[in-house]
Backbone as XML, in Angstrom:
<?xml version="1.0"?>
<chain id="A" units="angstrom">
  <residue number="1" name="UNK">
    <atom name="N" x="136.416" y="127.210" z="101.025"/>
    <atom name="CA" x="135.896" y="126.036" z="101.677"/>
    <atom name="C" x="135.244" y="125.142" z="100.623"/>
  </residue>
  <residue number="2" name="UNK">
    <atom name="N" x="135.581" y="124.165" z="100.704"/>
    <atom name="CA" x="135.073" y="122.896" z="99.907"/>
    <atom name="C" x="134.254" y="122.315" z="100.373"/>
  </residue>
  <residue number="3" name="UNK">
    <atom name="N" x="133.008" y="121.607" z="99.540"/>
    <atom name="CA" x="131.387" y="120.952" z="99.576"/>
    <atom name="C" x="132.434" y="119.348" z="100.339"/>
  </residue>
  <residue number="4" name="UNK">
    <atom name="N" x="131.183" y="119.202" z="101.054"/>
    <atom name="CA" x="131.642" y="117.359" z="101.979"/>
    <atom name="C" x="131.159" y="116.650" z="101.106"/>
  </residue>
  <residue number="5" name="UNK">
    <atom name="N" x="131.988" y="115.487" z="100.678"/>
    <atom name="CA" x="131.539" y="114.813" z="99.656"/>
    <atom name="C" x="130.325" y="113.921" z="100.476"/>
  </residue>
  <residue number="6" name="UNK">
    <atom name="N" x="129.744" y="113.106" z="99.423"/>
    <atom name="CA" x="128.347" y="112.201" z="99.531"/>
    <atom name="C" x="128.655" y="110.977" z="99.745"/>
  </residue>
  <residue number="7" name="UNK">
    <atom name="N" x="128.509" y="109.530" z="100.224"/>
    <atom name="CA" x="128.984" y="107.993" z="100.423"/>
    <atom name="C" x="127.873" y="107.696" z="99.554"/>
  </residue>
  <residue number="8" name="UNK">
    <atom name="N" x="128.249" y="106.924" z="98.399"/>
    <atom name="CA" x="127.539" y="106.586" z="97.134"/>
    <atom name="C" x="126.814" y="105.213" z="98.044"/>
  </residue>
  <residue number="9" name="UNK">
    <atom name="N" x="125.972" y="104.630" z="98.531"/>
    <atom name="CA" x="125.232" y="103.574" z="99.137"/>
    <atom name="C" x="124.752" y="102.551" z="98.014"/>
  </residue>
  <residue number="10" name="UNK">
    <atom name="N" x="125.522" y="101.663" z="97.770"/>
    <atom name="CA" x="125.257" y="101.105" z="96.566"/>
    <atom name="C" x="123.999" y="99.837" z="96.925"/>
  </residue>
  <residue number="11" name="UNK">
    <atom name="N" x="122.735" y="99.517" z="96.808"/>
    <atom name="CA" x="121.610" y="98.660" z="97.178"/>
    <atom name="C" x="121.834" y="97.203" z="96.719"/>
  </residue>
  <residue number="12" name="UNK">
    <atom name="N" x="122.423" y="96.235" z="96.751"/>
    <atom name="CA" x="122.196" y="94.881" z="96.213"/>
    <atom name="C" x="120.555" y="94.476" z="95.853"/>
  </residue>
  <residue number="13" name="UNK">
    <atom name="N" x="120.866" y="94.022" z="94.476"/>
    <atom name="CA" x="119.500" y="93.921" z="93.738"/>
    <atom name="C" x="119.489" y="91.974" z="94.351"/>
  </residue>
  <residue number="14" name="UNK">
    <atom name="N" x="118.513" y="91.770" z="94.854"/>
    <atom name="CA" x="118.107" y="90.295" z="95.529"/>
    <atom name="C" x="117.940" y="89.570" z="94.585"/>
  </residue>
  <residue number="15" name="UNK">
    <atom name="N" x="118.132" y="88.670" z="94.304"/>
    <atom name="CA" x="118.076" y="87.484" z="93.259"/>
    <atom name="C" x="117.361" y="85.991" z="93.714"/>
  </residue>
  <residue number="16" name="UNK">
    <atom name="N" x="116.289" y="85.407" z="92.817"/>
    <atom name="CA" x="115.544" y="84.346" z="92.851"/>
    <atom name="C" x="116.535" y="83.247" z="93.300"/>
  </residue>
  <residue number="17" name="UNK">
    <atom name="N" x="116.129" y="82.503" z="94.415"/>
    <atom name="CA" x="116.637" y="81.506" z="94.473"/>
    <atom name="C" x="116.688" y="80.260" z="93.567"/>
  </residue>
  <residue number="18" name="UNK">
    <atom name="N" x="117.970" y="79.268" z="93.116"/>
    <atom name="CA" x="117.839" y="78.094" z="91.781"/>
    <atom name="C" x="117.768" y="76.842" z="92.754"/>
  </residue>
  <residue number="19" name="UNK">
    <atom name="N" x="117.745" y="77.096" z="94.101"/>
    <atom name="CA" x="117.654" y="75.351" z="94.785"/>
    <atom name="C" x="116.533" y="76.033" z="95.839"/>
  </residue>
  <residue number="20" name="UNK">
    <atom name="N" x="115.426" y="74.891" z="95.811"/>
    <atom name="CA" x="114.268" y="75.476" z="96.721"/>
    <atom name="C" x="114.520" y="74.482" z="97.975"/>
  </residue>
  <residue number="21" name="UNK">
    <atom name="N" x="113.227" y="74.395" z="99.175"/>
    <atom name="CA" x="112.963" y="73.574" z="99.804"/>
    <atom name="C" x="111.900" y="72.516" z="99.558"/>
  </residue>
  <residue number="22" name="UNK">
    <atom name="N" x="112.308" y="71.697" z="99.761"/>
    <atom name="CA" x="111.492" y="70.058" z="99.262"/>
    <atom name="C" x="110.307" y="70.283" z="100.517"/>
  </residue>
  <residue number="23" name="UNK">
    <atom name="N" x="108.991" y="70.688" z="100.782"/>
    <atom name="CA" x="107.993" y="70.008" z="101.133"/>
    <atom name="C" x="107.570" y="68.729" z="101.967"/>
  </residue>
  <residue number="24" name="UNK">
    <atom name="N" x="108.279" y="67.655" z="101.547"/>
    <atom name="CA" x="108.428" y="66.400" z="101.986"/>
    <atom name="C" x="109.565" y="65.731" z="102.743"/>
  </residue>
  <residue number="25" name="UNK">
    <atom name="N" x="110.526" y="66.366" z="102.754"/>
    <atom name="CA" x="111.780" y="65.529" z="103.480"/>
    <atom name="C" x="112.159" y="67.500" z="104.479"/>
  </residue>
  <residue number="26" name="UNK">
    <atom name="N" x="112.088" y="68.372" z="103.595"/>
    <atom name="CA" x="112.132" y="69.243" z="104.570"/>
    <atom name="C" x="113.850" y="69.815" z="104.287"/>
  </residue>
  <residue number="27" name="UNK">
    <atom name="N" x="114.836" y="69.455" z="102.907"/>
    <atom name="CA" x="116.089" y="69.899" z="103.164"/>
    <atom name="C" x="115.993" y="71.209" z="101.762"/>
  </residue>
  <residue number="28" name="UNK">
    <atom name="N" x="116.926" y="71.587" z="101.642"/>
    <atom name="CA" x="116.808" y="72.697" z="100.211"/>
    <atom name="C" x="117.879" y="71.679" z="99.493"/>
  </residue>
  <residue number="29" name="UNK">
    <atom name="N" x="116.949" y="71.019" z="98.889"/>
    <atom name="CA" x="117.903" y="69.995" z="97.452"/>
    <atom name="C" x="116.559" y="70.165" z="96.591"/>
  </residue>
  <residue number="30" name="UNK">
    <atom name="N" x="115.322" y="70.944" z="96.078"/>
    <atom name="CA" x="114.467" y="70.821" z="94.945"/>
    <atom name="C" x="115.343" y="71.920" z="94.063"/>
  </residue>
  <residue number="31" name="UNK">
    <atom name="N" x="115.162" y="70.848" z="93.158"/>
    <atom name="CA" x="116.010" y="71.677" z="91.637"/>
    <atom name="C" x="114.717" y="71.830" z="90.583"/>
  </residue>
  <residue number="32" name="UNK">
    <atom name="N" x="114.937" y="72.843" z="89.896"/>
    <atom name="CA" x="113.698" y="73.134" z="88.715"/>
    <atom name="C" x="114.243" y="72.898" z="87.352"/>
  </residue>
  <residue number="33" name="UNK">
    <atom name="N" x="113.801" y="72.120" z="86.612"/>
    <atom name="CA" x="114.627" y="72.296" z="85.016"/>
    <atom name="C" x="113.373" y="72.600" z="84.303"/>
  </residue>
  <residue number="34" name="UNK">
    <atom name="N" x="113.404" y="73.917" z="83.492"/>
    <atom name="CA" x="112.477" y="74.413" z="82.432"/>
    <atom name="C" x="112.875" y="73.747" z="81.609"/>
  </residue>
  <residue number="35" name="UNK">
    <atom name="N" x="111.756" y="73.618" z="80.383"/>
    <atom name="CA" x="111.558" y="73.130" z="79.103"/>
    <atom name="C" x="110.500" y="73.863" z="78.650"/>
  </residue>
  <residue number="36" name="UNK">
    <atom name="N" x="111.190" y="75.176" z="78.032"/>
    <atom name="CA" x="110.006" y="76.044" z="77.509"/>
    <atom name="C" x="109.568" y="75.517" z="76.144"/>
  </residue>
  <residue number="37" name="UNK">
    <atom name="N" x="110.587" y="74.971" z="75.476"/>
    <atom name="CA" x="109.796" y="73.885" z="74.551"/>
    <atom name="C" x="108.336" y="73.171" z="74.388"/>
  </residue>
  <residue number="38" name="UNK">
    <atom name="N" x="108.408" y="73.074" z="75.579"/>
    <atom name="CA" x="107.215" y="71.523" z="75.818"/>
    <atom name="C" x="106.604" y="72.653" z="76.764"/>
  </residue>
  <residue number="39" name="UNK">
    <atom name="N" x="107.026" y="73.487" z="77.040"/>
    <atom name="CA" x="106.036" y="74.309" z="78.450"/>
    <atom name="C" x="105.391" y="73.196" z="79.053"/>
  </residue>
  <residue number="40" name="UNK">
    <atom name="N" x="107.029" y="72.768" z="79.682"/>
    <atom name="CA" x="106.945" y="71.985" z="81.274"/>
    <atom name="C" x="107.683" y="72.207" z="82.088"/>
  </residue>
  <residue number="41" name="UNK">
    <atom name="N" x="107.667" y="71.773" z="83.247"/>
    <atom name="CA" x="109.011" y="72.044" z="84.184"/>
    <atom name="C" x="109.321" y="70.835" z="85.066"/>
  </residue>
  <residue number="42" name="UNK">
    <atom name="N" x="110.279" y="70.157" z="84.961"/>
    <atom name="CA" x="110.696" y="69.506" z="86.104"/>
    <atom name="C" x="111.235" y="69.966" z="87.026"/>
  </residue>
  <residue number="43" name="UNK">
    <atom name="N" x="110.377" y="68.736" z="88.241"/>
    <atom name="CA" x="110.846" y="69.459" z="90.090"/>
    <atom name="C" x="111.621" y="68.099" z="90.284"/>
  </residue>
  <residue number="44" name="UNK">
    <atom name="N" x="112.902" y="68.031" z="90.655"/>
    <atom name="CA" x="112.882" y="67.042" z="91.304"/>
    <atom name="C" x="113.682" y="67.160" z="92.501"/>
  </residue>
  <residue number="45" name="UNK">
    <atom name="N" x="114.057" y="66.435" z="93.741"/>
    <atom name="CA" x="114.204" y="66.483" z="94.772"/>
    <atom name="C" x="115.444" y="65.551" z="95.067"/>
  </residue>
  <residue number="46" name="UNK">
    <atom name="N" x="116.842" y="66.199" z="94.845"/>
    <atom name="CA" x="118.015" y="65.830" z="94.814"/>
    <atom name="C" x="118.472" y="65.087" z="96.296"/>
  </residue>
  <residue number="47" name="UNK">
    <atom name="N" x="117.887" y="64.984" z="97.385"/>
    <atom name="CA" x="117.748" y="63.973" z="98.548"/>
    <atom name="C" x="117.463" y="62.343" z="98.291"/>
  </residue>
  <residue number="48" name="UNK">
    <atom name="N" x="118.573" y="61.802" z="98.065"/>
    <atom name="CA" x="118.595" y="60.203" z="98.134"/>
    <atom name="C" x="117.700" y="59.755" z="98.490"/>
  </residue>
  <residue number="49" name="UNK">
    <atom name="N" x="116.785" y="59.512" z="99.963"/>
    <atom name="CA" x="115.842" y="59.397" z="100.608"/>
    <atom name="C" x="114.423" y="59.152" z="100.186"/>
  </residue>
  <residue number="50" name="UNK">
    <atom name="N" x="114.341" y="61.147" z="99.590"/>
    <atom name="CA" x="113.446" y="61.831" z="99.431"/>
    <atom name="C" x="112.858" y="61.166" z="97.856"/>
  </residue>
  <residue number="51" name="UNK">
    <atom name="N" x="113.574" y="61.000" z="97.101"/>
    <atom name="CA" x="113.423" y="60.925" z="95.781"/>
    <atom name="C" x="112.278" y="61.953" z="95.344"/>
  </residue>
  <residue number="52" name="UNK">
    <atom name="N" x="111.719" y="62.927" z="95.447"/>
    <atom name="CA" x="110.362" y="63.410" z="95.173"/>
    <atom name="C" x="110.432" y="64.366" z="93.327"/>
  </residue>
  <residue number="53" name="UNK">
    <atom name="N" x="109.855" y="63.836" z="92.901"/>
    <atom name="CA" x="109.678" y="64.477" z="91.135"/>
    <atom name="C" x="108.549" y="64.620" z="90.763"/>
  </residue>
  <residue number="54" name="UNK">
    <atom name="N" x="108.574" y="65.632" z="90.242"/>
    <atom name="CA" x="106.921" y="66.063" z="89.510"/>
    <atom name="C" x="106.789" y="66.570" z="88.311"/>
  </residue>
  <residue number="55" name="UNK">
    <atom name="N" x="106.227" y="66.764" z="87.514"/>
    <atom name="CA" x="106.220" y="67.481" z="86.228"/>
    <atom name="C" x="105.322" y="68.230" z="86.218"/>
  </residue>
  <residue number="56" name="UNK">
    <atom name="N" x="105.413" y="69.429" z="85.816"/>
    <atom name="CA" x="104.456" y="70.709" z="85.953"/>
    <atom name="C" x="104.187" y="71.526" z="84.622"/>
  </residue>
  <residue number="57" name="UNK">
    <atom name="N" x="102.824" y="71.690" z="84.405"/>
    <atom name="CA" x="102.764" y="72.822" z="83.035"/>
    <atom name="C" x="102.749" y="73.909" z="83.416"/>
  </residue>
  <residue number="58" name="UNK">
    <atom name="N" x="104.173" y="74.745" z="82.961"/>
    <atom name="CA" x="104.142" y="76.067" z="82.811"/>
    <atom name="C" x="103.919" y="77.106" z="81.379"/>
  </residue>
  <residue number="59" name="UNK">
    <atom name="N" x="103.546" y="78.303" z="81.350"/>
    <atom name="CA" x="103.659" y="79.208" z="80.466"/>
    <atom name="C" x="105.174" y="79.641" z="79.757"/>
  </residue>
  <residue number="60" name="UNK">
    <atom name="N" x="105.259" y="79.947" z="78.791"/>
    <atom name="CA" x="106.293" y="80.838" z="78.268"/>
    <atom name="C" x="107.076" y="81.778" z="79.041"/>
  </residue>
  <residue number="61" name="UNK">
    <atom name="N" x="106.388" y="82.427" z="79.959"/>
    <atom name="CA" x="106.545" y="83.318" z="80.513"/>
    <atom name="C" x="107.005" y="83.059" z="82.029"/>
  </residue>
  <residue number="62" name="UNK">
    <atom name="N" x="106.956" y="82.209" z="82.339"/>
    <atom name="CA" x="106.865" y="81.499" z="83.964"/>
    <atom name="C" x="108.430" y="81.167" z="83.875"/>
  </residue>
  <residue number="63" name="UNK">
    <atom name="N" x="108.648" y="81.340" z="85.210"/>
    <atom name="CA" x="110.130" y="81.191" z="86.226"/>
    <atom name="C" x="110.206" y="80.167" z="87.088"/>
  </residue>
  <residue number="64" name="UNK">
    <atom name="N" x="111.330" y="79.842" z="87.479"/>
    <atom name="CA" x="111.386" y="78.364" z="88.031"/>
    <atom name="C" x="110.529" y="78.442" z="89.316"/>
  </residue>
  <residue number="65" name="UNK">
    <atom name="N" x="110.419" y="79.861" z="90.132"/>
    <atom name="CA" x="109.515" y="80.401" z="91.587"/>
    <atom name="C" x="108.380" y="80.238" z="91.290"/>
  </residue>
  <residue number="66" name="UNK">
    <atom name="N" x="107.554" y="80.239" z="89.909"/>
    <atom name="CA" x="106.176" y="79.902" z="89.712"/>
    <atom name="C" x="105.799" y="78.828" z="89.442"/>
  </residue>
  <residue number="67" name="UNK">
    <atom name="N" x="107.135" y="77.692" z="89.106"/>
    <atom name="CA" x="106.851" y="76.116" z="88.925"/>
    <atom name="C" x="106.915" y="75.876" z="90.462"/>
  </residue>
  <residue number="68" name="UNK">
    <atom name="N" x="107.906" y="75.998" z="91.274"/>
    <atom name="CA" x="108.074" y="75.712" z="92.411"/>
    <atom name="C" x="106.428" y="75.896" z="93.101"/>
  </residue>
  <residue number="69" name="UNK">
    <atom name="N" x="106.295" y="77.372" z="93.142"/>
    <atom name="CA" x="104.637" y="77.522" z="93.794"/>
    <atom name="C" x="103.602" y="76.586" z="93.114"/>
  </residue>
  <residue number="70" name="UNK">
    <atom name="N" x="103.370" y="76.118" z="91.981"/>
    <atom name="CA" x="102.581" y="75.179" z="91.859"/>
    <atom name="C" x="103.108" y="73.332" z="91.999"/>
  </residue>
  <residue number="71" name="UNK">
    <atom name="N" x="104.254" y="73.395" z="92.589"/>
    <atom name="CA" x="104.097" y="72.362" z="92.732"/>
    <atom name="C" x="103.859" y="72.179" z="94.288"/>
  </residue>
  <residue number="72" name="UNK">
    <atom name="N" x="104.223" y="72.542" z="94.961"/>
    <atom name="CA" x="103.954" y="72.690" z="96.115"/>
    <atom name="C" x="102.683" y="73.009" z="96.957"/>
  </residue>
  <residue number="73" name="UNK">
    <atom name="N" x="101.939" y="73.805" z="96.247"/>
    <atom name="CA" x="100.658" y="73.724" z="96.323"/>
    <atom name="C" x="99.651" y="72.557" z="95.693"/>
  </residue>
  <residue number="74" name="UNK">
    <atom name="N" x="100.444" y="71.659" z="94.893"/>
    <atom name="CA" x="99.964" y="70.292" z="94.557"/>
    <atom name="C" x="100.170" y="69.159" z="95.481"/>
  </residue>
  <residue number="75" name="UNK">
    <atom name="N" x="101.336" y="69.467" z="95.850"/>
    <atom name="CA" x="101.862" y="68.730" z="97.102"/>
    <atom name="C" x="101.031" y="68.631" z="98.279"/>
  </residue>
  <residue number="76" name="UNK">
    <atom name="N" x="100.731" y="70.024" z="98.728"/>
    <atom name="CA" x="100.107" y="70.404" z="99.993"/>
    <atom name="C" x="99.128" y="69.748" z="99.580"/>
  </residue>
  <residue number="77" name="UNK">
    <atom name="N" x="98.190" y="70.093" z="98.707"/>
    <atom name="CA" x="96.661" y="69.988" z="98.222"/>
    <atom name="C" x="96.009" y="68.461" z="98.599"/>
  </residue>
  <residue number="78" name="UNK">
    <atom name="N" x="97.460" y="67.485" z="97.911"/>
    <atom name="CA" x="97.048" y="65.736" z="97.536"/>
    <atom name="C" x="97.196" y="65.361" z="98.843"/>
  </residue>
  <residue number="79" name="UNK">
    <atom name="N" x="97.700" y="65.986" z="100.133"/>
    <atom name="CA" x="98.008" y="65.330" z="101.271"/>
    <atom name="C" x="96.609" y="65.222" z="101.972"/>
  </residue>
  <residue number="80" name="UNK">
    <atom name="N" x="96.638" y="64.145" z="103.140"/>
    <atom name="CA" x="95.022" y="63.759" z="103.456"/>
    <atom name="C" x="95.091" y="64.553" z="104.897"/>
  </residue>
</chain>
């Protein structure tokens, strides 16, 4: 008699999203461009409409999800 083989369950590893949601118009067109150069990041907001752009100082170390969170929390913050 032979062992029942095992079903290998392979897990998909989740990956950071590269187009966020814009804050202000409300569609997913915010794009992030690093410039670890200058440790900055541009947000800008690919909605015709919307036009929304910001420039953000990031670290060396920082990902487009940690420019996104501070800009958005700048966003939220300046609103009355």
């Amino acid at each position: 008699m032979g062992r029942r083989r095992t079903k290998v369950v392979k897990i998909p590893k989740k990956k950071l999203p590269k187009i966020f949601t814009c804050p202000k118009c409300g569609e997913d067109s915010v794009r992030i461009m690093l410039e670890r150069e200058n440790s900055k990041a541009l947000v800008k907001c690919g909605n015709d409409k919307c036009n929304l752009q910001d420039e953000i100082a990031i670290s060396r170390a920082e990902e487009a999800i940690d420019a996104y969170c501070r800009f958005s929390d700048r966003f939220y913050s300046e609103r009355p």
